[in-house]
N, C-alpha and C positions, 0 to 999 in steps of 0.2 A: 504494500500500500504506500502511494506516496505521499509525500509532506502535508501537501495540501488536504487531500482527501482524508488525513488522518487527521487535521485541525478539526476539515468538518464534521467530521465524523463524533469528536469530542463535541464541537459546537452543539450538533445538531441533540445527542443527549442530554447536554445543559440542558437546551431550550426545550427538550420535552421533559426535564425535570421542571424547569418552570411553569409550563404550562398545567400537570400535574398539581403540582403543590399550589399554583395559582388557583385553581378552581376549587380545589379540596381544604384549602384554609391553612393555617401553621402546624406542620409536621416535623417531626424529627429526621425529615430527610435531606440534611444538608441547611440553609438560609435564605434558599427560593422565594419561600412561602411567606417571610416574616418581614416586617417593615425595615426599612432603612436604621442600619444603626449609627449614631449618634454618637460620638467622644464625649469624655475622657474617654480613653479601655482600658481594661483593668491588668491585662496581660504588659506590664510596660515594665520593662527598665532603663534604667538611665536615659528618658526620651522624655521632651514635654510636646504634650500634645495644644496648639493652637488656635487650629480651627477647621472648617469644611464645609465644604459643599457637596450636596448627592444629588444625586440623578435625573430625582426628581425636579432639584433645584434647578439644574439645565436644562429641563424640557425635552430630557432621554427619551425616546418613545416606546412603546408597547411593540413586539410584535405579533401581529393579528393573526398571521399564517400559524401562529402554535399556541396562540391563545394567551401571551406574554400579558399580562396586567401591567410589567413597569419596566423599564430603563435597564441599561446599565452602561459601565464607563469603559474604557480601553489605556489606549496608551496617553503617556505626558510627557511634556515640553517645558524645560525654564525659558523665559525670555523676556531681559533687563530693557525696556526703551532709553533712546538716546538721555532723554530726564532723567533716568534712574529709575522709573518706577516699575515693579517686579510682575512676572504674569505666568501663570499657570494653565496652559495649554493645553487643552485634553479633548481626546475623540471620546464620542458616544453613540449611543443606537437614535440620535436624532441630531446629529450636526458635531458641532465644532464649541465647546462650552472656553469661557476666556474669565480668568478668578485672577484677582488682586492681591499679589501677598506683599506686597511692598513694607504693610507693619502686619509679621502674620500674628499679631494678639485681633487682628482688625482686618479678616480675611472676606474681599468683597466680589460677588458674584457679579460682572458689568454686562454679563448677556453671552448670546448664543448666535451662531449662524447654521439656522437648519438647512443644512446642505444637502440631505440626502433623502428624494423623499422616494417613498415606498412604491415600489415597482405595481400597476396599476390592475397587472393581470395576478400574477401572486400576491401582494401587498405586505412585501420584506421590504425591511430596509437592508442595506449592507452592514454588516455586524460588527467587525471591528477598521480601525485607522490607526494612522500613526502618523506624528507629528514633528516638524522640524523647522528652524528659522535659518535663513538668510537676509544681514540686515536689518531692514524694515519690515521684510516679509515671510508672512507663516507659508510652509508645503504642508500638504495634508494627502494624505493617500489610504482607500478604502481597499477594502478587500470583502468578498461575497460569495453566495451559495452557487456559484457556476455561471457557465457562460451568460445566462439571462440577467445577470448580474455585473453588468459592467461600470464603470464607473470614470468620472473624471478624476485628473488629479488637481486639486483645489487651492486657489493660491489668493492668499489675503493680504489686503496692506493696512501694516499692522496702527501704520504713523497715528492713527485716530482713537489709540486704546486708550492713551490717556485723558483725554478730553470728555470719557464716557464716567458717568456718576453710577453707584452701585444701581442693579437695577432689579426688579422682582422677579420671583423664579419663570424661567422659560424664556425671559424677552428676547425678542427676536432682534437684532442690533447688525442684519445686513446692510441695511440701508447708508451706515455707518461708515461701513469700514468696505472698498472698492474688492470684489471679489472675481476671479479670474474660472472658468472654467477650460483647462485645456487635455488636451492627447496627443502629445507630441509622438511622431516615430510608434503611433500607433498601439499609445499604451491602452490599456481598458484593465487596468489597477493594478496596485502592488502590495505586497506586505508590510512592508518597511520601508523608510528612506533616511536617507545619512548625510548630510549639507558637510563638504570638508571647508575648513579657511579659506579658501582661495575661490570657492565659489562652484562645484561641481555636485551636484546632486546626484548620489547613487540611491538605485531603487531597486534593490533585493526583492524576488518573488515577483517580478514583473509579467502580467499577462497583456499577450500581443496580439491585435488583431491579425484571421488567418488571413493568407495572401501574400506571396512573393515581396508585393508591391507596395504595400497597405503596411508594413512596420519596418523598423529601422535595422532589424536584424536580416532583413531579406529571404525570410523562411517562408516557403508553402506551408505548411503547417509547424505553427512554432511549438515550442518544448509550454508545458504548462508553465515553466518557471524560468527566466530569465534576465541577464543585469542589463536595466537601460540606464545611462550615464546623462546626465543634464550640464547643459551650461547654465546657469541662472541671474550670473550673474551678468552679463549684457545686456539682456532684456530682463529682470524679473518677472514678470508680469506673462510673460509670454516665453518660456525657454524653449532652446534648441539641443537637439540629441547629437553629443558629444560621441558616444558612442554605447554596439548595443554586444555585447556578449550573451549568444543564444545558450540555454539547456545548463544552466549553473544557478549558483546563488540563490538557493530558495529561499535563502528564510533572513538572516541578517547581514551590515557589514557595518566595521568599524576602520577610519581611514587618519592615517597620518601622515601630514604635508611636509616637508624638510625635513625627513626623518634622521634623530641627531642619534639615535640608541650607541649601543656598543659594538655593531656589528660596521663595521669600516668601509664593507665592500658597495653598501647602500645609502652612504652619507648624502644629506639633501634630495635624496628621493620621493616619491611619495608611496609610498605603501599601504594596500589595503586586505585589511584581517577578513575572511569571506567566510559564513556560516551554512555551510549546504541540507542542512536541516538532515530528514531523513536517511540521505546516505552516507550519513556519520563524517561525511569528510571538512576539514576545514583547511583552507586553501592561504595562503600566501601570495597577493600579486606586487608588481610594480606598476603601478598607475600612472606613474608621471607623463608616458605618452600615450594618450587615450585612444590613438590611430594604433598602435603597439601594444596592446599590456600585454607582460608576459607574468608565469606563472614564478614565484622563487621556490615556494614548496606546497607541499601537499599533504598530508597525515589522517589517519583514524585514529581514536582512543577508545575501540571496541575492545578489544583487551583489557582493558582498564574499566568496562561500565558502560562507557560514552553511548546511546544511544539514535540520540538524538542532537547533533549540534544549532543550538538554538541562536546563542550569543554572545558575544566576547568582549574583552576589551583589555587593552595591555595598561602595565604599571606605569606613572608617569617618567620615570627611569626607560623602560621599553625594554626592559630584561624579561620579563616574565610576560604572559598572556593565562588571564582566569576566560575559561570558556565553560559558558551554562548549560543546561540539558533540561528540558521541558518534560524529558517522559523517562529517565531512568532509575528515577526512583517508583515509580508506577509497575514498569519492567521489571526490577526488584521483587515487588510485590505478587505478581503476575506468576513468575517465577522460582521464588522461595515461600509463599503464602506469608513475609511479612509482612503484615499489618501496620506498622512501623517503623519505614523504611526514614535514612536519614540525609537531609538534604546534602547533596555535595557540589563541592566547586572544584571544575579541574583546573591545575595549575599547571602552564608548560614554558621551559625553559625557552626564550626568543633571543638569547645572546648570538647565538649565529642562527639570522635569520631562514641560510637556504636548510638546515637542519636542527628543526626544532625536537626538544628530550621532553617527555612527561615526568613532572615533576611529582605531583601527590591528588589525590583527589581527598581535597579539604572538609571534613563535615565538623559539626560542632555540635552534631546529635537534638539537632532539631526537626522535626518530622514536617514531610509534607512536599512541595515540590516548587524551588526556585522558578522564576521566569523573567525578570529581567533585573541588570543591575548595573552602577558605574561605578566611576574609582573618580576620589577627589582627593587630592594633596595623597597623604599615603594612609587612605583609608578605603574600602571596599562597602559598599552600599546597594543592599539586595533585596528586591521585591518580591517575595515570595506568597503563591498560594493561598497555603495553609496558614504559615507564619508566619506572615506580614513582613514588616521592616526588621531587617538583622544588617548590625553593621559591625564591620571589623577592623579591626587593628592590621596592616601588611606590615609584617616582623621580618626585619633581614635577620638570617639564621646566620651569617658570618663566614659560609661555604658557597655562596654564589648563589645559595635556594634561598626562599621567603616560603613564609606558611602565613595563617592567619590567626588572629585571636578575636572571640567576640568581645564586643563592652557595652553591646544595649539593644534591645528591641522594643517594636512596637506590633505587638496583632492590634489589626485595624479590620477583626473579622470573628471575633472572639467565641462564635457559636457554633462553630463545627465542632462536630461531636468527637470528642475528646481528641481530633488530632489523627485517627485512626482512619484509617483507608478502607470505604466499602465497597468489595469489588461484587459482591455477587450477594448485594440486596437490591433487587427491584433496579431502583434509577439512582441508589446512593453513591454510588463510583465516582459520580460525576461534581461529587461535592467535594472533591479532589480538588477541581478546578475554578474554585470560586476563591474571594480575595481579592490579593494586591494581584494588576498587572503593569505598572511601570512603576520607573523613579525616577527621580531626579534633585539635583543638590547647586543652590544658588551659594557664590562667593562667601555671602556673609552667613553661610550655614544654614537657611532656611532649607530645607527637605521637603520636598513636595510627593509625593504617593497619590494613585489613582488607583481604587479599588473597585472592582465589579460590581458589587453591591451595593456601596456605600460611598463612592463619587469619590472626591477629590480632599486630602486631610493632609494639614500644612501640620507638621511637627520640627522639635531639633535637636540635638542632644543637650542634654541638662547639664547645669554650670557642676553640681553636686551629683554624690554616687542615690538612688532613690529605685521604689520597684511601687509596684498599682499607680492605682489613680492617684496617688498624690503627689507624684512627679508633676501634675498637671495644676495644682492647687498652690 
């Protein structure tokens, strides 16, 4: 089964667990069923919690195809405008929600751009997005239930965010802010997308319209997944395909411009880390000529676990590379009947980039299953599932390896039942996959989290060592 088909695959049991638990009332099957929860959270350490916005608050929609009663969020975005003031970016199952964390004790919802509306013969919207700035301007990319499902990719100018006063849940604030709909090189949506420095939009999991002629990889029939490269920053507003690498990149990429790391042979290159999801591989390219990329390496860490290569990101050093795994602790379970399985980070050695060494797969015996995460100064910051925000210390061990140490969490989802994985009750499995799905970490240490359920919760690590709610008090 490939990448794609096993997202939906996962999707499509959420949404008949929702459907489910929506009509049937509050059950112990997962948090489908139950209202939007609310901070503090009792699960906390060393973290205070802020403030938040949910789903409802953005004007998330229902969907009607499964009998969805409410909303939910996806991926998030930091983004400082030229003033300074802070914004939190987030896709959802009804547009594009824009949250003010500038002072996050004073976190303000300024409105919504319903972008995506529900397909008029099915009546889905597209399920999840992912978010990215250039400059002044938001990318936004949708992903959906197959080819009837196509989608633009969405591009806002952001210059007007400041100028908007907090506004009541749902408001619509297109009118606001100048909004692009385009399909360059024949996109019809991606999974992800990745804005480097310099101005080059990469979009992992790219779907191509078929036709020789009709996309930028010049395929008769294109590979489900594919990298198209943006120029964006000449035109904003309207970019141009840089270039398109067919039948790769399903799932993520992380890129860096003047690469200064430790390996010599690559000095001022640009370099991009590729996450091929399903076929466990993760890739190495040289990007600097987008008429050229060539590959420097290539690797599985099947041996090791890796199941699924989801998502990565190297040390600010550029010695090491932690890459994430959406489904191996799930496989774990599948596999050993543990119920219990414990989150891991793999760590691999990138000192010589064309031959990278697996270094450790990191757990810290927290249950449940990572899915996205960054690295700020020298710390490691992780969205997971089950248990929420976990952020770690990166320890040089003094032999050229790093490990990690935790020093705080937050579950921003505290009612999954005990933490335990149910594979084979009814629709409970699926409550595996509920929680945090992105993060992100502003300069001055504001933390941003976008949870499925539970929308958008600004926290940051506490001055003092603290655990429950009164980290928050």
């Amino acid at each position: 089964m490939n990448g794609r088909r096993m997202r939906l695959v996962v999707m499509t049991a959420l949404v008949m667990l929702l459907a489910v638990s929506g009509v049937a009332g509050a059950r112990d099957d997962g948090v489908s069923s139950l209202p939007e929860f609310r901070g503090p959270f009792p699960d906390t350490e060393n973290m205070v919690f802020h403030g938040q916005v949910t789903p409802t608050d953005m004007g998330a929609l229902p969907i009607e195809l499964f009998g969805i009663a409410k909303g939910f969020a996806s991926d998030i975005e930091q983004w400082t405008s030229p003033a300074g003031e802070q914004y939190a970016l987030v896709t959802h199952s009804g547009g594009i929600g824009f949250i003010r964390v500038t002072d996050p004790d004073d976190v303000q919802f300024v409105g919504t751009i319903p972008a995506f509306i529900p397909d008029p013969v099915f009546n889905v919207t597209h399920l999840w997005g992912d978010p990215d700035t250039w400059g002044t301007y938001g990318y936004f990319t949708r992903e959906g239930f197959g080819d009837p499902f196509t989608t633009d990719l969405i591009i806002v100018d952001l210059s007007g965010l400041d100028a908007l006063e907090p506004a009541a849940p749902g408001t619509d604030i297109s009118s606001h802010l100048p909004t692009a709909l385009v399909r360059p090189g024949g996109y019809e949506g991606a999974h992800n997308i990745e804005i480097d420095s310099e101005g080059y939009a990469y979009l992992p999991g790219t779907h191509l319209e078929h036709g020789a002629a009709n996309n930028a990889c010049g395929v008769e029939e294109p590979a489900e997944f594919n990298m198209l490269i943006l120029d964006v920053k000449s035109d904003p507003m309207n970019p141009s395909v840089a270039a398109c690498i067919p039948n790769t990149a399903e799932h993520d990429v992380f890129v860096v411009n003047d690469y200064d790391g430790p390996d010599s042979d690559y000095q001022g290159r640009d370099i991009a880390f590729i996450f091929d999801g399903f076929s466990g591989m993760t890739f190495i390219w040289d990007v600097t000529d987008k008429a050229n990329i060539s590959v420097i390496a290539e690797f599985s860490l099947a041996s090791e676990g890796l199941v699924f290569s989801h998502n990565g990101v190297p040390t600010e050093d550029l010695t090491h590379l932690f890459i994430g795994d959406e489904l191996d602790e799930l496989f774990d379970s599948l596999l050993t009947g543990n119920k219990k399985p414990e989150i891991g980070t793999y760590i691999v050695d990138i000192h010589d980039l064309d031959s990278p060494v697996f270094d450790e797969r990191y757990t810290d015996g927290s249950v449940g299953i990572d899915h996205n995460f960054v690295v700020k100064g020298d710390r490691l910051y992780v969205a997971s599932y089950n248990s929420g925000t976990r952020v770690f210390d990166i320890v040089d061990e003094g032999n050229g390896s790093i490990t990690l140490s935790p020093i705080a969490h937050m579950d921003t989802e505290p009612r999954l039942p005990n933490k335990i994985f149910n594979l084979n009750q009814e629709l409970k499995f699926v409550s595996n996959f509920l929680g945090q799905w992105g993060i992100d970490v502003f300069d001055d240490g504001t933390i941003i989290v976008s949870d499925l359920n539970n929308g958008v919760v600004v926290m940051s690590l506490s001055d003092e060592p603290c655990r429950g709610m009164k980290c928050s008090k």
